[in-house]
Every structure is written in C-alpha cells, then in structure tokens.
C-alpha positions as CSV (number, residue, x, y, z in Angstrom):
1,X,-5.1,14.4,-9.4
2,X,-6.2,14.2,-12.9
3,X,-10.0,14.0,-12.0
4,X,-12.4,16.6,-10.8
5,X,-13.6,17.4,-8.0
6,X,-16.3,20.2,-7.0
7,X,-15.3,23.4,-6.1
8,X,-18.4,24.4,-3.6
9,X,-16.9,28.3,-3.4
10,X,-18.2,28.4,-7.4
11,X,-20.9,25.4,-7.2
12,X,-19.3,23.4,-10.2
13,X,-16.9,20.6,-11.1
14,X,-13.3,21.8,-11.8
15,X,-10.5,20.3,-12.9
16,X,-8.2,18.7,-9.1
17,X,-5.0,19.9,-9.9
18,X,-6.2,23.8,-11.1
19,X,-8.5,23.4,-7.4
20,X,-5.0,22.7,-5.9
21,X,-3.2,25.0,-7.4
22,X,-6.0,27.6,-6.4
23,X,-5.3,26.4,-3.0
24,X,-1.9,26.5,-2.8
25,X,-1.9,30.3,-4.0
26,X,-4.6,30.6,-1.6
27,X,-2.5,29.4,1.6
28,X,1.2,30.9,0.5
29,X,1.6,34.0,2.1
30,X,1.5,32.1,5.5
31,X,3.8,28.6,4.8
32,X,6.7,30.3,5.4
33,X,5.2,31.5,9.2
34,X,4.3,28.0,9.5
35,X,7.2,26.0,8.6
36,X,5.4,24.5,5.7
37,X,7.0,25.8,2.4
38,X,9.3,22.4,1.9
39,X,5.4,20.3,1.7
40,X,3.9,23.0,-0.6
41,X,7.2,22.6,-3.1
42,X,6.3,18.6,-2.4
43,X,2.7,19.0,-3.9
44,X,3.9,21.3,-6.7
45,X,6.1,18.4,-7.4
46,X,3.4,15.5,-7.6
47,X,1.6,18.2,-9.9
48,X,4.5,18.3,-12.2
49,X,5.5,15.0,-12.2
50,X,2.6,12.6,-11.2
51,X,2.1,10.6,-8.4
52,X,4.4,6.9,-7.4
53,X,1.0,5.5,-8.5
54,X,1.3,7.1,-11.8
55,X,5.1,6.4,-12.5
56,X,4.4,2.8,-11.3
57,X,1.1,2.3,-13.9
58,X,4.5,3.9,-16.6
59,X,6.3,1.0,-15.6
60,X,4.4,-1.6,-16.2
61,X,3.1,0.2,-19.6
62,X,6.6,0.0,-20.8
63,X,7.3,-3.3,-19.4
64,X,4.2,-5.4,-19.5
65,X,5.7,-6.5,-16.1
66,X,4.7,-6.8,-12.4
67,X,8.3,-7.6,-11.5
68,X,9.8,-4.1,-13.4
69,X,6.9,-2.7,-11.4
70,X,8.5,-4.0,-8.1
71,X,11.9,-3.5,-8.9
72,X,10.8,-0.1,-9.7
73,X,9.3,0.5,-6.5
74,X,12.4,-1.0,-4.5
75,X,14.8,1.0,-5.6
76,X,12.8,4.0,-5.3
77,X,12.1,2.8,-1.2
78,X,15.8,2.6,-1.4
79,X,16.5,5.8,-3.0
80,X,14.4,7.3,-0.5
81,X,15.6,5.8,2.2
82,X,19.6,7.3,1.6
C-alpha cells in the first residue's frame, strides 16, 4: 500500500493508498445497501495503521529477531481468535 499503482481513469502512476481512498469515496453511498460498511472501516484501518506484514517487518526492526517476529504473530492469531 505504500507503492503506486496506475490509475487508467487519469493515465498516470498515483500514489495506492490515495487510489484507495478515491475508491472507497467512490463506492460509499452504497456499503451500507450492501452490508459492507464493517470491510470498508477494515481497509481504512490497514490505511491508518499498516498492514500485519508491516507491523511484523516493526518487530523484527526493533528486535533483530525471528522469534519476537513469531511470538508477535502468535499472540496476535490468538488475539484474534477471542
């Protein structure tokens, strides 16, 4: 999400998370119809906050360490799993 990608509606390369964003805005007067609204909140989220890809790459920054890395990830499957 921190790459580009190419928007074809404006022929160029723009910034992924502005494209979803534009899509978001784009689709929100109909999530509610479909049932969708909790998912879009979910995307705004892994815009806001990064991906489990991201916050694992943070852990091992910090840590130097595979095993923080899947300690990390275990509790968060566990966290998840509640």
């Amino acid at each position: 999400i921190d790459g580009n990608l190419i928007d074809f509606g404006k022929e160029m390369e723009v910034n992924c998370r502005n494209l979803v964003l534009e899509l978001l805005d784009f689709v929100d007067d109909v999530v509610d119809d479909l049932g969708c609204r909790n998912d879009l909140n979910y995307v705004h989220k892994i815009l806001e906050h990064g991906t489990g890809a991201d916050r694992q790459l943070a852990v091992y920054e910090q840590t130097g360490n595979f095993e923080s890395v899947v300690d990390y990830i275990t509790t968060q499957t566990l966290i998840g799993a509640k």
